[in-house]
N, C-alpha and C positions, 0 to 999 in steps of 0.2 A: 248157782242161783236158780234157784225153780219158777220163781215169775216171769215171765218170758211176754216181750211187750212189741221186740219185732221179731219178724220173720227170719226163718234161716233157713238156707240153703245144705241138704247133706255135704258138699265141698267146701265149703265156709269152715276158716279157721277158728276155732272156738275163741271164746271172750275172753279179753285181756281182765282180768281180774286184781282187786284193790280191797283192803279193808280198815275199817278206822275204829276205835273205841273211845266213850267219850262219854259224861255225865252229864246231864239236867244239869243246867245253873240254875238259879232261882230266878234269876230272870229272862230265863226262856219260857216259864208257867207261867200262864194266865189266871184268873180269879179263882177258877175252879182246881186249882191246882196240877193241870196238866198243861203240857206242852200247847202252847199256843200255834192251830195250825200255821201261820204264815213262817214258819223256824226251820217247818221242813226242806224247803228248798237252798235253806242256808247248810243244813246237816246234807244235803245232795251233794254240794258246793266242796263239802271240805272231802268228801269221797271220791272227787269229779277231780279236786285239785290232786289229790292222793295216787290214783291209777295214771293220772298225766303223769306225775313225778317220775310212779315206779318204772316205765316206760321208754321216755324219754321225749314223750310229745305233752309235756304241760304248758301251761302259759307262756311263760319264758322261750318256752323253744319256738312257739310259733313267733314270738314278738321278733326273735333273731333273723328269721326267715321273711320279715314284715307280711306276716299273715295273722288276722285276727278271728277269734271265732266265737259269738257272741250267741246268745242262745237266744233260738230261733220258735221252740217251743217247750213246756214243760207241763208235766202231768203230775200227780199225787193222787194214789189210793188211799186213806186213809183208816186202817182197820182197830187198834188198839191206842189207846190214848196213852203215852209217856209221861212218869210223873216227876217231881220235884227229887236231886239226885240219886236218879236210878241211871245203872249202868246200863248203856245198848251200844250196839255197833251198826256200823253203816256198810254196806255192802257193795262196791260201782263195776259193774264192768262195761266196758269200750265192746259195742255188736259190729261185727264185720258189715261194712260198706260198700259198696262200688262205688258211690256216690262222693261228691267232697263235704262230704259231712261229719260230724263225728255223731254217732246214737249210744247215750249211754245208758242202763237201766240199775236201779237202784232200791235195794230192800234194808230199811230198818228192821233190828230184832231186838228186842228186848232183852232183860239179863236172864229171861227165863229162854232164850230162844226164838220165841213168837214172834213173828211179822209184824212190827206193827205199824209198817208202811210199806210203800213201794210205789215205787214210778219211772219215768224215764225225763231225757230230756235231748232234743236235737241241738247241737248246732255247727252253723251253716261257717265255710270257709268266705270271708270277702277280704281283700287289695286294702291297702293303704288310704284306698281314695273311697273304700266305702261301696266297690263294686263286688257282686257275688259271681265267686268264682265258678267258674262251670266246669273243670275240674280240680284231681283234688292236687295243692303243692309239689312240685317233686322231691322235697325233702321227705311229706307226711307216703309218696307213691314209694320211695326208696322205703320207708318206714313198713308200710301194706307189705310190700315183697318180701320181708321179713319175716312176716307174723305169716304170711301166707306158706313160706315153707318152714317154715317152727321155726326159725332163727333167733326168735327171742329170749 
């Protein structure tokens, strides 16, 4: 992914990487016949659900571990408008952390290739009871240790 939205360290294990394909329903186009921007974040969503899966830290696994991790911020550039079905694909990868977070970054392309978004989104590890954690699970640390000496 060439859009690069956080920071990285030369010793940072490179991004866990995901990809999804997927058509315009017509009722993701608004009046003008493109992608209605609020849709974006749901096409993040199934990229975001997708690199958890391939992984093994997606929803589920943190719910096992009763860790919840709700999204704390989310961004969208918005460069090419997507229209009524056209093919594009979604792009997610998981950025190395220290922190107990998960950062993920994400580019739309078209069927032609083109960008025609991109963004990121945080989110934060919190407890059962709704407290943030201040660091990260030791299931998701046992998980880091992995990626950090390529074990994945």
């Amino acid at each position: 992914m060439k859009i690069r939205y956080f920071k990285q360290k030369h010793d940072d294990p490179a991004p866990l990487v995901a990809r999804v394909s997927r058509i315009v329903r017509f009722e993701e186009v608004d009046c003008l016949g493109i992608v209605w921007h609020g849709r974006y974040p749901g096409y993040f969503e199934d990229a975001r659900v997708a690199v958890g899966d391939k992984y093994g830290i997606g929803y589920k696994d943190f719910h096992r571990h009763n860790v919840l991790a709700p999204i704390k911020k989310m961004h969208v550039d918005y460069s090419l408008p997507l229209r009524f079905q056209e093919e594009f694909e979604i792009r997610a990868a998981i950025v190395w952390s220290e922190a107990a977070r998960l950062n993920h970054e994400f580019v739309i392309c078209n069927q032609n290739g083109d960008v025609a978004a991109s963004g990121y989104s945080v989110q934060m590890f919190v407890d059962r009871s709704g407290e943030y954690m201040l660091s990260p699970p030791d299931f998701y640390s046992r998980f880091c240790s992995r990626w950090k000496t390529g074990g994945l």
